[in-house]
DSSP file (Angstrom, degrees, kcal/mol; ACC not computed):
  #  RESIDUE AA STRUCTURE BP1 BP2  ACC     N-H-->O    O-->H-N    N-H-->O    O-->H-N    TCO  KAPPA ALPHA  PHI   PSI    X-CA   Y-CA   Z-CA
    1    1 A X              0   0    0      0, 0.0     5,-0.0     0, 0.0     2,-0.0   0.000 360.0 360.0 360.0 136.3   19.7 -105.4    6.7
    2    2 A X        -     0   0    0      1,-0.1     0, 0.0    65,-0.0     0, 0.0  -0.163 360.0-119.3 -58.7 163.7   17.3 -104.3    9.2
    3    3 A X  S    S+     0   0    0      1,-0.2     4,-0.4     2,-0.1     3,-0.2   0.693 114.4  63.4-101.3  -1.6   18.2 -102.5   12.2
    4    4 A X  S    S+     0   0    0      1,-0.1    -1,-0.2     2,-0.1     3,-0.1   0.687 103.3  44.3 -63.7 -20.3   16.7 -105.5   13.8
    5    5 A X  S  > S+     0   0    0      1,-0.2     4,-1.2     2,-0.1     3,-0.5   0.210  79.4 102.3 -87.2  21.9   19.1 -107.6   12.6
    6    6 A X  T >4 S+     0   0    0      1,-0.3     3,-3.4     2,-0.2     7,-0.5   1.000  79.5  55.1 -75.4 -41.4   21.9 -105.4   13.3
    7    7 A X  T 34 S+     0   0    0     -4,-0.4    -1,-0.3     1,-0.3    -2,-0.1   0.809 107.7  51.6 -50.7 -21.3   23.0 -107.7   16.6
    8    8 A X  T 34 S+     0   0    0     -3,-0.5     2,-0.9    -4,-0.1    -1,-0.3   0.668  92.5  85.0 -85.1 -21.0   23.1 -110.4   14.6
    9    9 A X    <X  -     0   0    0     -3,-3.4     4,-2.1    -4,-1.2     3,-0.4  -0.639  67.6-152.0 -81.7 114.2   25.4 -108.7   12.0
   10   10 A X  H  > S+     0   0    0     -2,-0.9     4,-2.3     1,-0.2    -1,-0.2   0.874  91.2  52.9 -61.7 -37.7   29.1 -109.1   13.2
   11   11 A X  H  > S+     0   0    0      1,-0.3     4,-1.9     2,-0.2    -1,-0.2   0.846 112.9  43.3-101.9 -45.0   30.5 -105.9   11.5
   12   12 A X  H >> S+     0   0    0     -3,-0.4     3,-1.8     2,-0.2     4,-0.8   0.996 109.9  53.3 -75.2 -53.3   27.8 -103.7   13.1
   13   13 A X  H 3X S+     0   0    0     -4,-2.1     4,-3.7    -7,-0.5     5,-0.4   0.980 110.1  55.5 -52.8 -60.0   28.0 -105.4   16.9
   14   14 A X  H 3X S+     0   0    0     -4,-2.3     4,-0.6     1,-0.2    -1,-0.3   0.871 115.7  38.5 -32.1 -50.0   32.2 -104.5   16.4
   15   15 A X  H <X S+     0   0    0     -4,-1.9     4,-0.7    -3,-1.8    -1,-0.2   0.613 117.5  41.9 -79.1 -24.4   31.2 -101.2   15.8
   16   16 A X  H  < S+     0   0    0     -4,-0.8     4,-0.4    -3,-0.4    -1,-0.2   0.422 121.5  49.9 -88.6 -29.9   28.1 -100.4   18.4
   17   17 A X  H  < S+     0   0    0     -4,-3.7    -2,-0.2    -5,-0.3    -3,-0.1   0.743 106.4  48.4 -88.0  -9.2   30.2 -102.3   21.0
   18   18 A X  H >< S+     0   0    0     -4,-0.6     3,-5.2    -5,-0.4     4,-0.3   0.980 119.4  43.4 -70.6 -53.2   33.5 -100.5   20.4
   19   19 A X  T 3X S+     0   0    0     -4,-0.7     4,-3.0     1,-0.3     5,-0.2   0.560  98.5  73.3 -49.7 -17.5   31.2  -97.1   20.8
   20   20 A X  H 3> S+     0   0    0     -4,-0.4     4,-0.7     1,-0.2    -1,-0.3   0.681  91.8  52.8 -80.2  -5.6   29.5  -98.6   23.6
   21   21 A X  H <4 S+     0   0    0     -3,-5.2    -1,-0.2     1,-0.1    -2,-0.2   0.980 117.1  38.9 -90.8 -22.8   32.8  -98.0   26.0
   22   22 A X  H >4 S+     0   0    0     -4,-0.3     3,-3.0     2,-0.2    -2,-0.2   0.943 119.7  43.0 -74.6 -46.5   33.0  -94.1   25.1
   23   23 A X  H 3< S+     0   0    0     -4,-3.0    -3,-0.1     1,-0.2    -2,-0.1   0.956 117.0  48.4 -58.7 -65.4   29.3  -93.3   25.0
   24   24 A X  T 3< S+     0   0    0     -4,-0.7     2,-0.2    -5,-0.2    -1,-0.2   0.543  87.3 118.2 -44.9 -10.5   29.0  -95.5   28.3
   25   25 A X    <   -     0   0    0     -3,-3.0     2,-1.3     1,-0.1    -3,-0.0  -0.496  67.1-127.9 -67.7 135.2   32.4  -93.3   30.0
   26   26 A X        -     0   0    0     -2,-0.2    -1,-0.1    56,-0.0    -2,-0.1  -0.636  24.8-131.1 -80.2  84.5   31.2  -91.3   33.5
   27   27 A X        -     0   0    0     -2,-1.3     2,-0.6     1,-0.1     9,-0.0   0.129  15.8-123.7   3.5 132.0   32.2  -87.8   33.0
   28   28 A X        -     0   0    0      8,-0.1     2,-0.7     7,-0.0    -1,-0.1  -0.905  26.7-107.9 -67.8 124.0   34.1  -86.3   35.8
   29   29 A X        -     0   0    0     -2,-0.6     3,-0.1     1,-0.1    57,-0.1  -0.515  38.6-133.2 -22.7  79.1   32.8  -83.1   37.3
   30   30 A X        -     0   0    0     -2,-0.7     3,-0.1     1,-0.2    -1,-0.1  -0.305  29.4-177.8 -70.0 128.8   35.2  -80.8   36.1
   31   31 A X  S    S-     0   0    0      1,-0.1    -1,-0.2     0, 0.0     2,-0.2   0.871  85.1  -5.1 -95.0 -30.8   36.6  -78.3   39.0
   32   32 A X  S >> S-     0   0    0     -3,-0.1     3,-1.2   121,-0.1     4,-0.8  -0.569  88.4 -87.1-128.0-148.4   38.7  -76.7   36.0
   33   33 A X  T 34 S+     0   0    0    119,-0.4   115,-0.0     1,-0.3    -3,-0.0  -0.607 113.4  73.6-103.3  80.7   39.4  -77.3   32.3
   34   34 A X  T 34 S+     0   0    0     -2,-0.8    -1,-0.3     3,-0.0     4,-0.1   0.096  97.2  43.4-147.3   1.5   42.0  -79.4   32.8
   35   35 A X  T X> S+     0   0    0     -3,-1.2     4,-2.4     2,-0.2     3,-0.6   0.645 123.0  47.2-106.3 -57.8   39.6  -82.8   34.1
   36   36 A X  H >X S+     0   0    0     -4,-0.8     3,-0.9     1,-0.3     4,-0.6   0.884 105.3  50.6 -57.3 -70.6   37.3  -81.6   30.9
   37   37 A X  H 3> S+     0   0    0      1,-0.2     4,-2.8     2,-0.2    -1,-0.3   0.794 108.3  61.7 -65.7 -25.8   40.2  -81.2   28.3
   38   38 A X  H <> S+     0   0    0     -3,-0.6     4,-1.2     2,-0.2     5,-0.3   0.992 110.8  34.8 -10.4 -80.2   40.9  -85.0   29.8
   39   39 A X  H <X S+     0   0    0     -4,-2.4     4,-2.0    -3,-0.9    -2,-0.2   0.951 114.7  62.4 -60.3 -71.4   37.5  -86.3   28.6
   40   40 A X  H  X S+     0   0    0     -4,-0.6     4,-1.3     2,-0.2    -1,-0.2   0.661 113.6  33.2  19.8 -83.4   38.0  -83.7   25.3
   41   41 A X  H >X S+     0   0    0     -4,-2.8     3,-2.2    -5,-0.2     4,-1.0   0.936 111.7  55.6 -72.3 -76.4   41.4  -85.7   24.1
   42   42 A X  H 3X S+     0   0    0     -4,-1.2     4,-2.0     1,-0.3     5,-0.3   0.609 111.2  56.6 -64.7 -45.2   40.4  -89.7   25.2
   43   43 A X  H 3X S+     0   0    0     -4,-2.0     4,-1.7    -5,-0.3    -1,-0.3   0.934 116.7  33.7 -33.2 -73.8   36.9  -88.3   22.5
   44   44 A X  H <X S+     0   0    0     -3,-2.2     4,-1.8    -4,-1.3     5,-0.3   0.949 113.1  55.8 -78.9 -33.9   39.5  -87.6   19.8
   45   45 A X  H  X S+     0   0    0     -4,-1.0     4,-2.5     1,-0.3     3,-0.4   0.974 119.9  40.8 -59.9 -59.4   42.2  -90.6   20.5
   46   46 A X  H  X S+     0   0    0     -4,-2.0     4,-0.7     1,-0.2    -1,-0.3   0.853 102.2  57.7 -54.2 -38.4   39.1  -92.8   20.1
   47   47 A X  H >< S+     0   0    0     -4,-1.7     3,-1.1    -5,-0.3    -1,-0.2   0.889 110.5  53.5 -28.3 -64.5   37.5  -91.2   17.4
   48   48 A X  H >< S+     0   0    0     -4,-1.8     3,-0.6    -3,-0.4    -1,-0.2   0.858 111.9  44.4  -7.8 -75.7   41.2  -92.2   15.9
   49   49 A X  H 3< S+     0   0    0     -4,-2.5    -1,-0.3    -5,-0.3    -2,-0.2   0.352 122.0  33.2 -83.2   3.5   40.9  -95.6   16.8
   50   50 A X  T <<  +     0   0    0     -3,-1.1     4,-0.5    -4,-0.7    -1,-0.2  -0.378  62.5 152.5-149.7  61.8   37.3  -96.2   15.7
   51   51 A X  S <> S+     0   0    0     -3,-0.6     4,-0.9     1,-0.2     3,-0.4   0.907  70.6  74.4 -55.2 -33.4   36.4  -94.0   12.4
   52   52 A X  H >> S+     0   0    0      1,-0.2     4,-1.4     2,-0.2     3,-0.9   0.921  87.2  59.8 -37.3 -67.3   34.1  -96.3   11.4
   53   53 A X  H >> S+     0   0    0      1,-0.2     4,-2.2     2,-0.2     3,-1.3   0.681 113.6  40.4 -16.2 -79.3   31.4  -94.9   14.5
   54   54 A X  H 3> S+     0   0    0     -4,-0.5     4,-1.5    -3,-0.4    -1,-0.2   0.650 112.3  51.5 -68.1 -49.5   31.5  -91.4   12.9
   55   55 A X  H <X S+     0   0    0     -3,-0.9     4,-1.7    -4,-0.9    -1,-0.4   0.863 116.6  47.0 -58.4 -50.4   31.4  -92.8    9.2
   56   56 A X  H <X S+     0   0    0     -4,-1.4     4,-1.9    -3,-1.3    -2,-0.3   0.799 113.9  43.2-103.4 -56.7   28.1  -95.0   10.5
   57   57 A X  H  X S+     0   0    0     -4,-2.2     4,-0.6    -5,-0.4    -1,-0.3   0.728 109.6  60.8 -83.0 -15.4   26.5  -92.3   12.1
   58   58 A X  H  < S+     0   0    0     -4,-1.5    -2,-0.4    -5,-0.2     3,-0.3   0.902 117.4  31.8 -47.6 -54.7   27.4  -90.0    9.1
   59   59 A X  H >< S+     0   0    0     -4,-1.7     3,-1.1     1,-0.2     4,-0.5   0.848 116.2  58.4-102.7 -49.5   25.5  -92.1    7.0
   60   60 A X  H 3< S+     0   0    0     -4,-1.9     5,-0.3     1,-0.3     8,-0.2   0.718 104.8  50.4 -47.2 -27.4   23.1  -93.1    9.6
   61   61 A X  T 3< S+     0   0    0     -4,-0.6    -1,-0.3    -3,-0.3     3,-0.1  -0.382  79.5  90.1-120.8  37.0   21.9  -89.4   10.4
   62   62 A X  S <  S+     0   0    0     -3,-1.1     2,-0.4     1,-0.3    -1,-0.2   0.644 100.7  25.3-104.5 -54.0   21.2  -88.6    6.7
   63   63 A X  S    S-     0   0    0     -4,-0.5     2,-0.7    -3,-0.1    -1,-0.3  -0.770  73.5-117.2-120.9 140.0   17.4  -90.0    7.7
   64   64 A X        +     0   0    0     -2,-0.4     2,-0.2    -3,-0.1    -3,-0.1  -0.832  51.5 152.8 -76.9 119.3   15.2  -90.5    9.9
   65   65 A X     >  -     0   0    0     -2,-0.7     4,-1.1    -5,-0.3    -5,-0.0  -0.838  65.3-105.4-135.5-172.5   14.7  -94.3   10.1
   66   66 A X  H  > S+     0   0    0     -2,-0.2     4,-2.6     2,-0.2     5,-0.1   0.762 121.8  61.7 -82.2 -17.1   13.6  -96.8   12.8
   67   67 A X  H >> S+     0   0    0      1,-0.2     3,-3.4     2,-0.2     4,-0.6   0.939 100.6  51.8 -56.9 -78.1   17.8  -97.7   12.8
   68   68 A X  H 3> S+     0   0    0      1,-0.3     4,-2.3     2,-0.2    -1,-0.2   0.745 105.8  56.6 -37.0 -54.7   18.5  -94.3   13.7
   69   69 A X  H 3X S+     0   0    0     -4,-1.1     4,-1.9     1,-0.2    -1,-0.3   0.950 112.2  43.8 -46.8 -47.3   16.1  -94.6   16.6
   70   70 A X  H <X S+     0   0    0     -3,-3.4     4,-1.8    -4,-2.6    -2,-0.2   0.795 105.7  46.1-107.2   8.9   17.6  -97.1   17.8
   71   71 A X  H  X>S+     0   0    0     -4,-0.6     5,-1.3     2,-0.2     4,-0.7   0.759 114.8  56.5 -91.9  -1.4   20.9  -96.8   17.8
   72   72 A X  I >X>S+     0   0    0     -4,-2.3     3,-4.1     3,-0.3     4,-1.9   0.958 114.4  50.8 -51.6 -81.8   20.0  -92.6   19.5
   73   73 A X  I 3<5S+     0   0    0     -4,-1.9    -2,-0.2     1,-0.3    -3,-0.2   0.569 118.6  31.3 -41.8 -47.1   18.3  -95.0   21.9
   74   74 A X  I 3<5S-     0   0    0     -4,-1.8    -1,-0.3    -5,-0.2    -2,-0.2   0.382 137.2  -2.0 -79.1  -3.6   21.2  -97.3   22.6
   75   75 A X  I <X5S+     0   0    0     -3,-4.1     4,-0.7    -4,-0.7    -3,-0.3   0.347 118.6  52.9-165.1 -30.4   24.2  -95.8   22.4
   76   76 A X  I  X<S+     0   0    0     -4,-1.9     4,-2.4    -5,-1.3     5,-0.4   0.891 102.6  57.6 -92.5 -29.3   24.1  -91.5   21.3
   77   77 A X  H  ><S+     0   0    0     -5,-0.8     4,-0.9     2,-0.2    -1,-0.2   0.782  98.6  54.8 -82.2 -22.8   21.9  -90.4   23.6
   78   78 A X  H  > S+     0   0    0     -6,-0.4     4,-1.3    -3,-0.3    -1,-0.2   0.855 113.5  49.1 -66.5 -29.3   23.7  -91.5   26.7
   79   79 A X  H  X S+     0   0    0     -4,-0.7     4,-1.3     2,-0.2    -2,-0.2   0.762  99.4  53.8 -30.6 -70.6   26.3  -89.7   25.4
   80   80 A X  H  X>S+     0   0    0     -4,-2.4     4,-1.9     2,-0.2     5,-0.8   0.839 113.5  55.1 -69.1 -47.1   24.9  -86.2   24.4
   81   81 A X  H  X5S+     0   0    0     -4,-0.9     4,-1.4    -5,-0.4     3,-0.4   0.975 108.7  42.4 -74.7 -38.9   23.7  -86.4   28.2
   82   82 A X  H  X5S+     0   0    0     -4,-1.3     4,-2.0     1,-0.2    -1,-0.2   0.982 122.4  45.9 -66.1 -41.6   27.4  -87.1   29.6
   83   83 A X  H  X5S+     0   0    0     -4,-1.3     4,-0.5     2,-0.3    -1,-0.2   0.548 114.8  40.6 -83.0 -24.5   28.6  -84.4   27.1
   84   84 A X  H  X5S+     0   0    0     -4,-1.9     4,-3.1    -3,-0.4    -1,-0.2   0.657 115.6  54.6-102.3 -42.2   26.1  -81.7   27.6
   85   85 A X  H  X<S+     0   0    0     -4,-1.4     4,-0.6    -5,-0.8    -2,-0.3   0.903 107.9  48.0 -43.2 -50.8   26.3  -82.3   31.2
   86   86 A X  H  X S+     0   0    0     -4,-2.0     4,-4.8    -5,-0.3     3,-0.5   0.947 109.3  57.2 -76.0 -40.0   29.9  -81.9   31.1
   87   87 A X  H  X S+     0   0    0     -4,-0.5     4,-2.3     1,-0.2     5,-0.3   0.984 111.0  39.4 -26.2 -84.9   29.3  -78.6   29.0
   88   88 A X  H  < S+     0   0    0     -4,-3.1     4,-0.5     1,-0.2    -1,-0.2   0.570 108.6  60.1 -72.4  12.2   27.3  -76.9   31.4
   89   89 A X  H >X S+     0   0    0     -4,-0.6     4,-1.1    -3,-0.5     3,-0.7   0.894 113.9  41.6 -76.6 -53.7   29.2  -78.1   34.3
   90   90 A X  H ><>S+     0   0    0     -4,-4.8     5,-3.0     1,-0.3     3,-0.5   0.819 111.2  49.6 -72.7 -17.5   32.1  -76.4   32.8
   91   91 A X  G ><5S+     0   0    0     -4,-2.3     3,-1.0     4,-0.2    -1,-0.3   0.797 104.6  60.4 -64.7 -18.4   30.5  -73.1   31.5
   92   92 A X  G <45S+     0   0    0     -3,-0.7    -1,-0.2    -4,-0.5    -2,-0.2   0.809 108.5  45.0 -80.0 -18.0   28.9  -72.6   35.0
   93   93 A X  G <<5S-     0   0    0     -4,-1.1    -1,-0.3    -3,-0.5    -2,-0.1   0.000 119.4-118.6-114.1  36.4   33.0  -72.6   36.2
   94   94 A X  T < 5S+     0   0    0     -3,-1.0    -3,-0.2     2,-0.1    55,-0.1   0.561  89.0 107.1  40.7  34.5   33.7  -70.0   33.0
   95   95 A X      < +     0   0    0     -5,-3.0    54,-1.8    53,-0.1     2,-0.3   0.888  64.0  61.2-101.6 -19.4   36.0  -72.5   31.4
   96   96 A X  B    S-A  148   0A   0     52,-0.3    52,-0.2    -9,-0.2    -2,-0.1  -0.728  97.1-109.5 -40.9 112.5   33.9  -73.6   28.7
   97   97 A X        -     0   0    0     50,-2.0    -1,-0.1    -2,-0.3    -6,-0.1  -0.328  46.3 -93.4 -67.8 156.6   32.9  -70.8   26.2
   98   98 A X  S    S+     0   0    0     -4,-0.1     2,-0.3    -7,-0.1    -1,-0.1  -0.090  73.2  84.6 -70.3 164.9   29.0  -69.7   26.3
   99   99 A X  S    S-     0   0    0     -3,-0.1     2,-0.5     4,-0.0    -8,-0.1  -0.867  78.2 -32.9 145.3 177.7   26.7  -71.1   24.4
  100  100 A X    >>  -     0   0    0     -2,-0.3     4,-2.1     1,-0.1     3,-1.4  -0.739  48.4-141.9 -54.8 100.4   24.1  -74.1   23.6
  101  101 A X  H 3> S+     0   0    0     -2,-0.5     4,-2.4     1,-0.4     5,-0.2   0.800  95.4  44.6 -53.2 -48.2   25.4  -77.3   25.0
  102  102 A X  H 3> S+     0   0    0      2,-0.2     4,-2.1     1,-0.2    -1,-0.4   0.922 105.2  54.6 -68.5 -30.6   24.3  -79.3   22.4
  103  103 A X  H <> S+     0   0    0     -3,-1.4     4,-5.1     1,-0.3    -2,-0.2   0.934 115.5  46.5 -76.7 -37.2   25.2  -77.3   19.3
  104  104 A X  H  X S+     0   0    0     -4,-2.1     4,-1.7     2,-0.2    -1,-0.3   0.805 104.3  59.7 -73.5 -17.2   28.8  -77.3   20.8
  105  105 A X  H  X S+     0   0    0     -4,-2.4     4,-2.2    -5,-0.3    -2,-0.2   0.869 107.8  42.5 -64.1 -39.6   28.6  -80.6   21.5
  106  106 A X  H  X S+     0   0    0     -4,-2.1     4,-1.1     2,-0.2    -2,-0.2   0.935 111.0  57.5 -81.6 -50.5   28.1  -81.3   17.9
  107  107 A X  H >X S+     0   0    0     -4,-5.1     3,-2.7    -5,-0.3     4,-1.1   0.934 100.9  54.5   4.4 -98.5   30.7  -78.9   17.0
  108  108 A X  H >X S+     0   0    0     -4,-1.7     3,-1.5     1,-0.3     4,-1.5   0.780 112.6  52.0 -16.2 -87.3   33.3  -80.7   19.1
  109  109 A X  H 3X S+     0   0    0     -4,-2.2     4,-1.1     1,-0.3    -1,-0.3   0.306 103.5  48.0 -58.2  -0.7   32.4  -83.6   17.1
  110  110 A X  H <X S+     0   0    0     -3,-2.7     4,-1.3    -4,-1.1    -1,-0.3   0.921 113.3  47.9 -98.6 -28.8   32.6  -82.6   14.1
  111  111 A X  H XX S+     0   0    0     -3,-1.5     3,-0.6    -4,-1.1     4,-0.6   0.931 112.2  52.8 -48.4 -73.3   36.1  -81.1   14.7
  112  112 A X  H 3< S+     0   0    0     -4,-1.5    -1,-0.2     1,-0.2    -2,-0.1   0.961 121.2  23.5 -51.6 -44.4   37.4  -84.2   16.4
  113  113 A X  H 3X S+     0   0    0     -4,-1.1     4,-0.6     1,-0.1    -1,-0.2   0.202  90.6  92.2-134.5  44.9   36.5  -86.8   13.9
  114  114 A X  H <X S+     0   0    0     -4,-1.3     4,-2.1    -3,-0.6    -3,-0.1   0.752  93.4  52.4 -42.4 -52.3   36.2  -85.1   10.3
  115  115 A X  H  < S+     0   0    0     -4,-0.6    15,-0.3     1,-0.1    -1,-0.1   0.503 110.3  43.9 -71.0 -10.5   39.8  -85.9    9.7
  116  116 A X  H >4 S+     0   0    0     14,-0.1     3,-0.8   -65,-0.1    -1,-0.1   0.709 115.2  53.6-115.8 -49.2   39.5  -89.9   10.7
  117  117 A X  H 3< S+     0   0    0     -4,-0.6     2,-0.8     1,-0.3     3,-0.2   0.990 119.3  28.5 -66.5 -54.2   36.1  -90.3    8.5
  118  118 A X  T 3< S+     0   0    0     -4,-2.1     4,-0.4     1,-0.2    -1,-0.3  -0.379  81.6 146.0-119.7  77.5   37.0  -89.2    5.7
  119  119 A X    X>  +     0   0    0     -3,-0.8     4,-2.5    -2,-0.8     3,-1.6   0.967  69.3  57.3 -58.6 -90.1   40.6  -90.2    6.1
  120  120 A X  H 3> S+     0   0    0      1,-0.3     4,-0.6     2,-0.2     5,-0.2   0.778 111.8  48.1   9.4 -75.7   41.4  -91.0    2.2
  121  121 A X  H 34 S+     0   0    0      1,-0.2     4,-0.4     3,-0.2     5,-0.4   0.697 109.2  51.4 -63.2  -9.3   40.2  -87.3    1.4
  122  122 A X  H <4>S+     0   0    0     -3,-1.6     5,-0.6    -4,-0.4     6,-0.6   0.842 111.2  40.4 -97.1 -30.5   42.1  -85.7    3.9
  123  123 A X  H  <5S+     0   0    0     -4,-2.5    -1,-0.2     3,-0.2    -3,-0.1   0.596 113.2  54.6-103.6  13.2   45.4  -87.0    3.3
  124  124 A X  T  <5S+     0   0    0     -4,-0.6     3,-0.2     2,-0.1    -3,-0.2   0.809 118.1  50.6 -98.1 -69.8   45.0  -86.7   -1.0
  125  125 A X  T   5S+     0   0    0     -4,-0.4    -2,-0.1     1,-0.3    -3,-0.1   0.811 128.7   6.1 -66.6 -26.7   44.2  -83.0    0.1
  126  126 A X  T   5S-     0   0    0     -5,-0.4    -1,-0.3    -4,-0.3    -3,-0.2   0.741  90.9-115.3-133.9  -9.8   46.6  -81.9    2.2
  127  127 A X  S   <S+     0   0    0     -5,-0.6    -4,-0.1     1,-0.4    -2,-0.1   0.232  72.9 121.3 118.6 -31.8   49.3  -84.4    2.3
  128  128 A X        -     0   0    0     -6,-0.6     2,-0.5     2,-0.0    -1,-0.4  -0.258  60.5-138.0 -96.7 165.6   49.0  -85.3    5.9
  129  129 A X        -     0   0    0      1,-0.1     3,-0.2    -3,-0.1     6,-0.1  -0.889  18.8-152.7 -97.4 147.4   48.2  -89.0    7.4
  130  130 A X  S    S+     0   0    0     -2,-0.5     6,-0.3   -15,-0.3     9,-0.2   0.585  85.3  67.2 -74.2 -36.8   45.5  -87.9   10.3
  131  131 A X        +     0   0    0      4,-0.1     2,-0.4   -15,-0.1    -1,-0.1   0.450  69.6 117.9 -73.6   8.5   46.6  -91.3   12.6
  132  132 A X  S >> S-     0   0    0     -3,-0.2     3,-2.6     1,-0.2     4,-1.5  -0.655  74.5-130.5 -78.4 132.6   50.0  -90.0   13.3
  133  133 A X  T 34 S+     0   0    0     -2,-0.4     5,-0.2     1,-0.3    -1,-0.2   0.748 113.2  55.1 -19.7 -42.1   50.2  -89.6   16.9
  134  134 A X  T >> S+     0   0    0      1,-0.2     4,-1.5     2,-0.2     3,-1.0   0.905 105.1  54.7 -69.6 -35.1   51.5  -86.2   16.3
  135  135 A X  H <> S+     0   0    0     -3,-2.6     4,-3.2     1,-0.2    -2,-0.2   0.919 106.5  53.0 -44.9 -60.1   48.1  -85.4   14.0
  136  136 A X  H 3X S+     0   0    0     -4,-1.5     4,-0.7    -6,-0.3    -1,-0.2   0.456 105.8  46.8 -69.6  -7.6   45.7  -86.4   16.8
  137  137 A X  H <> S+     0   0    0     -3,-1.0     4,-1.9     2,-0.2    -1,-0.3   0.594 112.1  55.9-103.5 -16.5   47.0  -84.3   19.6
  138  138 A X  H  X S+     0   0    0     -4,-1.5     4,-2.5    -5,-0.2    -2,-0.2   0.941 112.8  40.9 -72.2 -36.2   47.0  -81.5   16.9
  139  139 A X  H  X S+     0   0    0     -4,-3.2     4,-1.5     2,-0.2     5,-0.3   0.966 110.1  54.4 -55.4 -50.5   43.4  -82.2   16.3
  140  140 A X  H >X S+     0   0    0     -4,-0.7     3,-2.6     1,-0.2     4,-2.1   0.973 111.3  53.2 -53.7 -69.8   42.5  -82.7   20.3
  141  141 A X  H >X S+     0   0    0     -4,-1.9     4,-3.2     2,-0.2     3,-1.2   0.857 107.2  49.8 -39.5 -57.4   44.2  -78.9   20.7
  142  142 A X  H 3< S+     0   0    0     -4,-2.5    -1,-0.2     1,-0.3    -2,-0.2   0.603 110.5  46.2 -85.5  10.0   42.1  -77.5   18.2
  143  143 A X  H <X S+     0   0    0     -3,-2.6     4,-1.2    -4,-1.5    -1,-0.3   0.683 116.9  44.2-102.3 -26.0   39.0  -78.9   19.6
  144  144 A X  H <X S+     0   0    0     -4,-2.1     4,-2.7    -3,-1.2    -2,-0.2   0.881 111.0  56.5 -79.9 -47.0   40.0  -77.7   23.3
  145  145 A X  H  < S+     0   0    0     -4,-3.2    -3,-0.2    -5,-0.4    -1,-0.1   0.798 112.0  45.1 -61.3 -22.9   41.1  -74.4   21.5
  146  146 A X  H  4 S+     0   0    0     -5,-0.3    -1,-0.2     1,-0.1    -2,-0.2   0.792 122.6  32.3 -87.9 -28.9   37.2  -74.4   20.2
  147  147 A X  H  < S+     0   0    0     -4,-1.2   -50,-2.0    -3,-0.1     2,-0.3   0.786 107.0  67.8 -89.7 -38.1   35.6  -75.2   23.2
  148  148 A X  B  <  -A   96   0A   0     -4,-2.7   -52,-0.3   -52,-0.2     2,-0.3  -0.771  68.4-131.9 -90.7 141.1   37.7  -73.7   26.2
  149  149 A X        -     0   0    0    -54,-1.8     3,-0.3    -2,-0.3    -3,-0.1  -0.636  14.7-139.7 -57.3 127.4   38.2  -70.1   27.0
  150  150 A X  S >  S+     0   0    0     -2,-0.3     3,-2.4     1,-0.3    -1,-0.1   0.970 100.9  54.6 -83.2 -32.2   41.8  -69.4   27.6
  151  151 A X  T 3  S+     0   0    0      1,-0.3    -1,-0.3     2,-0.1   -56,-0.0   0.818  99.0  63.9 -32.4 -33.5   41.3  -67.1   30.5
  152  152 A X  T 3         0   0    0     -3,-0.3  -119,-0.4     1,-0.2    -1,-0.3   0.431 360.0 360.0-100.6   3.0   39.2  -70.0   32.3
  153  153 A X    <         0   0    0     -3,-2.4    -1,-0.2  -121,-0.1    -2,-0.1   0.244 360.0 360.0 -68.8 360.0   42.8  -72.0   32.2
């Protein structure tokens, strides 16, 4: 399929429109980590609830193609700006550890939804289901444990 035809394709529009309400969320200004570890978990509880995104853009971000262009252009790149925005809001208030906004941003993600993509492999290797409620706040901590400074709490 072309990635002009992708509106036309139901499977893809389900999946670029689910994404479209997280990429499309307005950050809050964080005054401490506690608005930012907010945005943080609702990132992994969706992630949860839409592996497919991650899986899509796994595959998607193998290549450069004109798809890829456009789905940066339509849906990741608003994104990376809310998320890198929200970064430096919060390193400038020392709750956020230092670093390159983006490269932690990509971090984050990879942390948040590793366990949900490749779902199948994760629970034949260690035994655990990754959608139990209990799983997904244990992920969300260890992505707030990667990102936040505990001093800055």
């Amino acid at each position: 399929m072309s990635f002009r035809d992708a509106d036309n394709d139901p499977s893809f529009w389900i999946v670029t429109r689910r994404a479209s309400r997280i990429f499309t969320l307005k950050a809050p200004k964080p005054r401490n980590s506690t608005r930012a570890r907010a945005v943080v978990r609702e990132f992994v509880k969706y992630s949860a609830e839409n592996p497919q995104l991650h899986r899509l853009m796994t595959m998607e971000g193998r290549r450069e193609s004109e798809r890829l262009v456009w789905l940066i252009r339509r849906h990741v790149s608003q994104f990376f700006t809310i998320s890198t925005k929200l970064i430096r809001e919060a390193q400038a208030l020392g709750v956020v550890r230092p670093g390159d906004p983006g490269q932690l941003h990509y971090c984050a993600i990879g942390i948040a939804t590793a366990a949900f993509s490749l779902a199948p492999e994760y629970k034949l290797v260690t035994g655990k289901d990754p959608f139990t409620r209990s799983h997904i706040e244990q992920i969300a901590d260890l992505v707030c444990e990667f990102l936040f400074i505990r001093s800055g709490n």
